[in-house]
N, C-alpha and C positions, 0 to 999 in steps of 0.2 A: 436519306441520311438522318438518321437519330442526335437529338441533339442532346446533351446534356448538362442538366443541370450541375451549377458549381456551387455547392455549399460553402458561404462563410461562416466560419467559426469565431465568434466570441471571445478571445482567450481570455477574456477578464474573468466572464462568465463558465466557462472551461475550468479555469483554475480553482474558482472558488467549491464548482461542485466536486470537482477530483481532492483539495482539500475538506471539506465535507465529510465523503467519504472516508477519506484515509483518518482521520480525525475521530470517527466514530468508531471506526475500526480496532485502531491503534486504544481507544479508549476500552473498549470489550477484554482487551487482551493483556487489559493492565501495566499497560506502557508507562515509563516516565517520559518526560518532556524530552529529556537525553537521546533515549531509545529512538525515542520519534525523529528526533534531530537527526540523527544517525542514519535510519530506515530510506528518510527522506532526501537524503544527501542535501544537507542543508548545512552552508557557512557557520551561520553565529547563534547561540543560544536564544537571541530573542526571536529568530524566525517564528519558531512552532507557536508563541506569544501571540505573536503579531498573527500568524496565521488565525488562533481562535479567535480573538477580536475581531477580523476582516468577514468570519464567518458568521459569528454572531452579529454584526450588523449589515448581512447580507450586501457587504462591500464586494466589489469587483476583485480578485486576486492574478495577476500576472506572474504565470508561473514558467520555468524554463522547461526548454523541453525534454532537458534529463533527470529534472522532479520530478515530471508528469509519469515518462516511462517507467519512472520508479513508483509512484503512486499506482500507475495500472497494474504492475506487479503486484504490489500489495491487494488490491482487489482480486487480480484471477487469483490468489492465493487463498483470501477469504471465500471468494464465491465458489471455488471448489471444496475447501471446507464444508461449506452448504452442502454439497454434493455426496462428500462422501461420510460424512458424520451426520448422527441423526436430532441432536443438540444442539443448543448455542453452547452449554455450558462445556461438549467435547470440541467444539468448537474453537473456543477461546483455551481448555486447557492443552491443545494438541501442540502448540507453537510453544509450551512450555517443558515437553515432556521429551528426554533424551532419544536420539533416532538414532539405528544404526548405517539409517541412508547417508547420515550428515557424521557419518565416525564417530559416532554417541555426544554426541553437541544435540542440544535442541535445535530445532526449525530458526527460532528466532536466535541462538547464537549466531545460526549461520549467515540468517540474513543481517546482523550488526558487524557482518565483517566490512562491508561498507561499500562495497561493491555491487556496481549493479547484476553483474554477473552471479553473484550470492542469492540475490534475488529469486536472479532467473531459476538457479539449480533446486530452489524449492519447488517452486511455479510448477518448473518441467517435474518436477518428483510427484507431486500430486495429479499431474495431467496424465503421466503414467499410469498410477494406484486409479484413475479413473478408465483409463482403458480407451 
């Protein structure tokens, strides 16, 4: 019988790097704090604050777990970006630029609809166009 190992996960440390991430991300793609607020499905104006603070002094961040799945999102969205675009700079303009996937709303309209399901319908849109 195989026995396995059970990974603990950190979520202080978990959250900080998933905000991190999203933080850099969201920064490339000329977010305001709002946007991010919103992306992030996040309560109160000061979150995304607080977030950079926590990150820049490599503070512990405890994040829920429908931040995080919302933050993952936002990464396989970028990291597919990487994938199919040969730029940062198409990169960062593509989430700006009207789709007719999204009923001629940008990428990021659709995801400031605020739902994580919005999210999702980019994610999967690009996970398509990658085949």
């Amino acid at each position: 019988m195989r026995s396995q190992a059970i990974v603990q996960v950190d979520k202080g440390k978990l959250g900080h790097v998933a905000a991190k991430l999203f933080l850099g991300i969201t920064e490339e793609w000329g977010l305001t704090d709002e946007q991010k607020r919103v992306l992030a499905g996040a309560a109160t104006r000061t979150t995304i604050s607080s977030w950079k603070k926590k990150v820049a002094d490599s503070s512990s961040l405890n994040l829920g777990d429908d931040t995080l799945e919302r933050l993952s999102y936002i990464a396989g969205i970028y990291k597919a970006l990487q994938i199919l675009l040969p730029t940062q700079q198409q990169w960062a303009e593509w989430v700006h630029k009207p789709n007719s996937a999204f009923g001629g709303q940008t990428a990021l309209e659709r995801m400031l609809g605020g739902r994580v399901a919005d999210l999702y319908e980019v994610r999967h849109y690009l996970d398509a166009q990658r085949g």
